[in-house]
N, C-alpha and C positions, 0 to 999 in steps of 0.2 A: 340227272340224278346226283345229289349230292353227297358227302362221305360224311358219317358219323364216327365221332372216338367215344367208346363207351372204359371208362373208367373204375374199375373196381375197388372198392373201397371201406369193402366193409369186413372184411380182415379184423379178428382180434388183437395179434402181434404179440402174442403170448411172451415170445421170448426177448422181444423188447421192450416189455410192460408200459408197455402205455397206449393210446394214442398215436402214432408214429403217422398216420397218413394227413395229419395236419401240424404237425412238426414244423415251425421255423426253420431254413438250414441255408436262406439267399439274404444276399443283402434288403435290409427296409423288410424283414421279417416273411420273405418270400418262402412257401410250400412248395414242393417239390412238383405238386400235380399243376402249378400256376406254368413252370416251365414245361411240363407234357403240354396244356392247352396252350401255350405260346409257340411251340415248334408245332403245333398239329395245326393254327390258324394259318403259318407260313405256307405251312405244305398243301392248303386246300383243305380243309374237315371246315366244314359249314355248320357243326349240330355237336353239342357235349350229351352224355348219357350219363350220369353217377349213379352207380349202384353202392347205397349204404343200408343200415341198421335204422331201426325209427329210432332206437336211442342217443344216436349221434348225430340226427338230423338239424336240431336246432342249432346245433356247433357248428356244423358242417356246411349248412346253409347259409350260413352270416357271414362263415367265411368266404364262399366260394360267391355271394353276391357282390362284399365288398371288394374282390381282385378282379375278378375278370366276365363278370356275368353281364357287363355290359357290351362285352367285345365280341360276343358268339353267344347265342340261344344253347340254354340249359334246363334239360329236365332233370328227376330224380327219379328212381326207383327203388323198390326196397325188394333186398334180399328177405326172405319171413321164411324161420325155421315150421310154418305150419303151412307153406305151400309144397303140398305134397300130391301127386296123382290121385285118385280116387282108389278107397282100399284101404289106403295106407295112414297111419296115426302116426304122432310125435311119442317117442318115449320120454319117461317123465326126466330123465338125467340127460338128455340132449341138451347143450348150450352151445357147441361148435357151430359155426356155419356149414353147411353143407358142402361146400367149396368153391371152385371157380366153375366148375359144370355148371350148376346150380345158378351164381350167381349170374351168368350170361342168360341163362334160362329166363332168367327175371324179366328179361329186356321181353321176349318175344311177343309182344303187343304193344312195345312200343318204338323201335327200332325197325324201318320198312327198305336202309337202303345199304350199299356193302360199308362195310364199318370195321376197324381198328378195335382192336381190347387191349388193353395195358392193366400194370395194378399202378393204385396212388402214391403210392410210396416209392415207385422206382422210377431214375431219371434213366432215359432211353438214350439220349441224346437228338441234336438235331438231324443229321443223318438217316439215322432209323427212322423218322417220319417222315423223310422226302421221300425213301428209295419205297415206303410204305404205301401210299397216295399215291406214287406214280402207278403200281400193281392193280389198287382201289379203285382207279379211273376208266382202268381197264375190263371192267368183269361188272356182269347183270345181277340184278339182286337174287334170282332164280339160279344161278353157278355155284356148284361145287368145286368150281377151282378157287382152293383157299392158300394163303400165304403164310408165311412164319419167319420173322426179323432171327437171325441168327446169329449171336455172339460168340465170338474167343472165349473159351473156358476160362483162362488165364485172366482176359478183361473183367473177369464178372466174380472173384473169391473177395471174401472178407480177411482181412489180417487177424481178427478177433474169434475166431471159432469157424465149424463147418458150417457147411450149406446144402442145400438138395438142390441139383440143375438137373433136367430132362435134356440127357447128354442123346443125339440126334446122329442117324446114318443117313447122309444122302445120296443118290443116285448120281448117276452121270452128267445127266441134264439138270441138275441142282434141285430136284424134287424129292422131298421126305418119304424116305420110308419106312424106320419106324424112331419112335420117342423113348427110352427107358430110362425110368426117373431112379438117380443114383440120387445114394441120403451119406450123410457124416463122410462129405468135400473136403477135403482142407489143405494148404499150404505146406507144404514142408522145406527141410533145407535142400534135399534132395528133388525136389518136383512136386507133384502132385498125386494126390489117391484119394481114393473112397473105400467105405468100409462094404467090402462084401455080405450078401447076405448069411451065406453059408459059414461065416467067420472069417478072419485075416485082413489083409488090406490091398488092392489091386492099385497097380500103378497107372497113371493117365499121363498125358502127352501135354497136358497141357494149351493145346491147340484144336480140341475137341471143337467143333459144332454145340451149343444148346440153345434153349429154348431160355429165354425169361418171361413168359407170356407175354410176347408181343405179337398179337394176329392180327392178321388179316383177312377175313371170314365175309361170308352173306348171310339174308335172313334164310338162307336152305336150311342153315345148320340147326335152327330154333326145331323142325320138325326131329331131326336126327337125335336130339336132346332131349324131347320129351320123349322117344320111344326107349331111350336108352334108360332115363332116369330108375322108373320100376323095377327094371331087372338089378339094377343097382341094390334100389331097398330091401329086393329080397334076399339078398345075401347081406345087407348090411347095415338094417334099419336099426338094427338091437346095439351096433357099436359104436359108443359114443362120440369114438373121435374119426370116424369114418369121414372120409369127403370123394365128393365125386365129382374129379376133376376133369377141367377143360382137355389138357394132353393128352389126357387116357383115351375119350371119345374121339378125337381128332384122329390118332394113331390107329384106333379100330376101324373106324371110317376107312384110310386109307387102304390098310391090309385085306378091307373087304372089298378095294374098288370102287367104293360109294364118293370118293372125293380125292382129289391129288391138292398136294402144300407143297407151292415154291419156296424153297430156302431163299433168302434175302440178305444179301452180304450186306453188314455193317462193319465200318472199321471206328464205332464209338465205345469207350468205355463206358460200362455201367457202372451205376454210384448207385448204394442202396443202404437201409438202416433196417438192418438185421439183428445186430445189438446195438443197446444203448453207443458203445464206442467208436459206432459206423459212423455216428454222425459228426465225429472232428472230420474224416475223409470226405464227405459229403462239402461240407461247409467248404471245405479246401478248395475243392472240385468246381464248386462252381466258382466262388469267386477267382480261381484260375480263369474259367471261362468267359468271367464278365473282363477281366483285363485285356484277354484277347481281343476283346470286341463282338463274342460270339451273339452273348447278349447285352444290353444296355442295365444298367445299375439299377433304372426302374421298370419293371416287365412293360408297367402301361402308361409310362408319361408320367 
């Protein structure tokens, strides 16, 4: 049974106005997802998944043919804000994507063995896909025992503005038990905080456990996600900027018992483009990494 990396990609990137998951930021004009599916080939993933937009498909596809579509077998899927259960209609001021729930959901007819989810735009590092695939190798397509790569709070802030991480409590035996998504992250001189929802600002440690949507999942989960989705809509079909995320189902999952997530040490920095100014850090980051030797100057020869 081989390991799939499904790729999400179809993210608006509102507050980086653009495009950002086909973004230049490697040497020879290298994308950020060219290095996911470079460390995912290393570590064993046999099968790429991209989940995009049909409006970005002819971009997206020309690109992802001419870097690496020769080195590993590639499908696509499309996220379509009009796949929705039976019942249920699109409001007319919907344009969000529905989220990363959603977006995984897309896969499930075409995705049959245990498989990786990443988003496009964020570099994981090599690391995080070894310790990933060695878990992968391990577990039936039929298992709810799912994974989750978990970074240092600290490795993962933008110096440009806050951020949301699905800051994570794990157990003893390094198994999640639950996710709660903190919003407006930020840097300070003093440490670190997030803004409460009640008002004021809570301090963090800085060495927090989160989530960057880095999983490690089967096709079980596909079943768990459709039954989840409708209860979804019905509290939140009518809110425009609603999404119904990957985390929140995982978390539920667990706290019902219906699946356990290994936490997954990683000791790699994440690089991500969050705003426009993320991507001097990005740029930096990697070609630190090609002088290392991590990677070669040309991904493919």
């Amino acid at each position: 049974m081989g390991m799939t990396l499904v790729v999400l990609a179809a993210g608006i990137g509102s507050r980086y106005g653009g495009l950002k998951q086909i973004e230049a930021v490697g040497p020879h004009g290298a994308i950020v997802i060219e290095y996911s599916v470079y460390d995912a080939i290393r570590a064993g993933f046999d099968r790429v998944v991209c989940v995009i937009r049909r409006d970005i498909e002819a971009d997206f596809r020309s690109l992802v043919a001419a870097r690496f579509e020769k080195h590993i077998p590639v499908d696509y899927v499309f996220q379509d804000l009009n796949d929705l259960p039976s019942g249920f209609s699109l409001a007319a001021d919907r344009v969000k994507p529905w989220g990363t729930g959603h977006a995984v959901m897309a896969c499930r007819n075409h995705v049959k063995s245990p498989f990786a989810v990443i988003n496009a735009d964020d570099f994981y590092g090599r690391r995080s896909y070894e310790v990933l695939g060695q878990f992968l190798k391990g577990v039936s397509p039929d298992s709810g025992n799912y994974s989750m790569v978990g970074f240092t709070l600290r490795n993962t802030l933008s110096e440009h503005g806050h951020v949301a991480r699905g800051v994570c409590e794990v157990d003893g035996q390094g198994l999640l038990k639950r996710v709660q998504e903190r919003t407006n992250i930020e840097r300070t001189e003093t440490g670190v905080r997030y803004a409460a929802a009640q008002g004021g600002w809570v301090s963090l440690t800085g060495d927090e456990v989160v989530s960057m949507n880095m999983w490690g999942l089967t096709p079980s989960l596909f079943g768990h996600l459709e039954s989840e989705f409708p209860l979804f809509l019905q509290k939140n079909a009518a809110n425009p900027k609603s999404e119904f995320f990957l985390p929140t189902v995982v978390d539920g999952l667990v706290g019902a018992g219906k699946a356990s997530v290994k936490v997954l040490s990683t000791p790699e920095h994440w690089f991500g483009v969050t705003y426009p100014q993320d991507k001097s850090v990005v740029v930096e980051g990697l070609r630190h990494l090609v002088e290392k030797g991590v990677y070669p100057e040309k991904l493919w020869g």
